[in-house]
N, C-alpha and C positions, 0 to 999 in steps of 0.2 A: 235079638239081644245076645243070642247064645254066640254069633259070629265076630260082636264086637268084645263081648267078654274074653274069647277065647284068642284076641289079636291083641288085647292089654296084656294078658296073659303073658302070651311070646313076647311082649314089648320088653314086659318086667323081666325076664329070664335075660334076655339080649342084654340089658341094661350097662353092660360094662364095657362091651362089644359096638357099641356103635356113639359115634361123635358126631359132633356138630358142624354148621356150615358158617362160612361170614360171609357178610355181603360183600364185593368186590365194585359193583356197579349199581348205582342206584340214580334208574330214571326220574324228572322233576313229577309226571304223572304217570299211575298205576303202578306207584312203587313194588308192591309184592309180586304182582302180575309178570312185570319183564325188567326186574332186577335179575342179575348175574350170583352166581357162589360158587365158593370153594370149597373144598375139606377142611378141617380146624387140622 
């Protein structure tokens, strides 16, 4: 627990520094699996 505490930790710190992705491609099945993304 002390490893995932300590990677929200840094998560929360980052928080302003890192964005989001959108999907560009999305297969009919295993969408999350072998969908495509970009940077926002």
């Amino acid at each position: 627990m002390d490893v995932v505490a300590e990677a929200v930790i840094n998560l929360y710190r980052r928080r302003d520094e890192i964005r989001g992705l959108k999907m560009v491609y999305e297969p009919e099945y295993l969408r999350f699996f072998q969908a495509r993304f970009e940077p926002l």
